[in-house]
N, C-alpha and C positions, 0 to 999 in steps of 0.2 A: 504494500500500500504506500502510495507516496504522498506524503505529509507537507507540510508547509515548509516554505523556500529549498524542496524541492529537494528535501530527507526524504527514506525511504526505511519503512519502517518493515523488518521479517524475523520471522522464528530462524534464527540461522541452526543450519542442519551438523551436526555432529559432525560427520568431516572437519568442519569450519571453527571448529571450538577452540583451536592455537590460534584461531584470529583473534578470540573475545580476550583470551589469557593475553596477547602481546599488547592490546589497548590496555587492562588495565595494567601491565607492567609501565605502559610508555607515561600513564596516568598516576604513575609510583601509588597505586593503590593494591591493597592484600589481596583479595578477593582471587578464588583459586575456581576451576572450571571443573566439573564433574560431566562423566559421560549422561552420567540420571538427572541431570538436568535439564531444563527449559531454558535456551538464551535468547532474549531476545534483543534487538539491535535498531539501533538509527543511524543509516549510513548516508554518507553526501559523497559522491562518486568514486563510490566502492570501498569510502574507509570508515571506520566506526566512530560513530560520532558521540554516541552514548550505546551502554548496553545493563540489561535486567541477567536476574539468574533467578529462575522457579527451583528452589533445590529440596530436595528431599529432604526430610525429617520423621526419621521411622515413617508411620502410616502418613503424617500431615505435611504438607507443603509451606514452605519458608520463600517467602521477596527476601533476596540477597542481593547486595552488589551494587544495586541502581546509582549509573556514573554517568554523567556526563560530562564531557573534555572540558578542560577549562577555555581553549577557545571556540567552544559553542555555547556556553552557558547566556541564559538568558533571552533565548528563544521560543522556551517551553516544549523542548523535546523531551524533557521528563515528562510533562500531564502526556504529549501526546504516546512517546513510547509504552507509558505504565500504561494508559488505556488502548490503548493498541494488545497490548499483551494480556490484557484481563480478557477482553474480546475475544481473542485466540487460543486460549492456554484452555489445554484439556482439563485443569482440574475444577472443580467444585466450588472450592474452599480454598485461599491462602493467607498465612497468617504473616505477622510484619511485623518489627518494632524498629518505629518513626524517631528520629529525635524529636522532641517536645515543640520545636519550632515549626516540625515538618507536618504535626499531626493535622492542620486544616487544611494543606496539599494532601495528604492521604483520605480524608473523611469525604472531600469535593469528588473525589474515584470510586466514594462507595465503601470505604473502606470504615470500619465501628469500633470506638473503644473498646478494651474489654477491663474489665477490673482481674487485677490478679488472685482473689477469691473467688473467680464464678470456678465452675469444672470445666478446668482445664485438660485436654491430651498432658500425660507427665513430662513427654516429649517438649514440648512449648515450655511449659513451666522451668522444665530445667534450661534450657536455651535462654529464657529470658532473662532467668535468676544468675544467668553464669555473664552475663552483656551487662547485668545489674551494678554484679561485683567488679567491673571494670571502672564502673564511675561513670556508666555514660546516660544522661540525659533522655533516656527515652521512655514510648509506650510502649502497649500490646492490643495491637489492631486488627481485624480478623475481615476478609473481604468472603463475600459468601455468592454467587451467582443467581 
């Protein structure tokens, strides 16, 4: 699908998955590529401009990664790539934790707080509780189809 000025947004195919890992090396960001993953990508002729990771989380599915280059930002390739990939992404259910700044960008996508006492998958909980212990600033957001 091709998005405004003329990105192109696609589920890139497993083949293609040393592309997503060498963006986010060029992006000096962690973010590591699994073949059980979902990537999905905003390219401006043929290079990656931002990219998502659907990743696996025992049975539940994890938003990981969501990057965009620092010379694209501010375009809104994030709203359009994250909706683009909710649109296409085979799962049901995936769950997210936003930094606190991010969280009215994630709720505008559909996406819903969740309090860390409702019943959680253990899975999530421990994921959360371990991003907790880091110090970082976030939620727990859950998008549901």
């Amino acid at each position: 699908m091709i998005g405004q000025s003329g990105y192109t947004y696609r589920l890139l195919p497993t083949l293609s998955f040393p592309l997503a890992a060498k963006f986010y090396r060029q992006e000096k960001h962690s973010a590591r590529t699994d073949k059980r993953d979902e990537i999905f990508v905003a390219q401006h002729q043929n290079d990656i401009s931002a990219c998502l990771r659907i990743a696996p989380l025992d049975n539940e599915r994890l938003l990981r990664g969501m990057l965009v280059s620092k010379a694209s930002r501010g375009q809104g390739l994030a709203r359009g790539l994250l909706a683009f990939s909710l649109s296409n992404t085979q799962y049901e259910k995936i769950w997210t934790f936003p930094l606190s700044p991010l969280h009215g960008f994630y709720a505008s996508l559909g996406f819903e707080v969740k309090n860390f006492d409702e019943a959680l998958p253990l899975c999530v909980q421990a994921a959360y509780t371990q991003y907790l212990k880091q110090g970082r600033d976030i939620k727990l957001a859950l998008w549901q189809r």
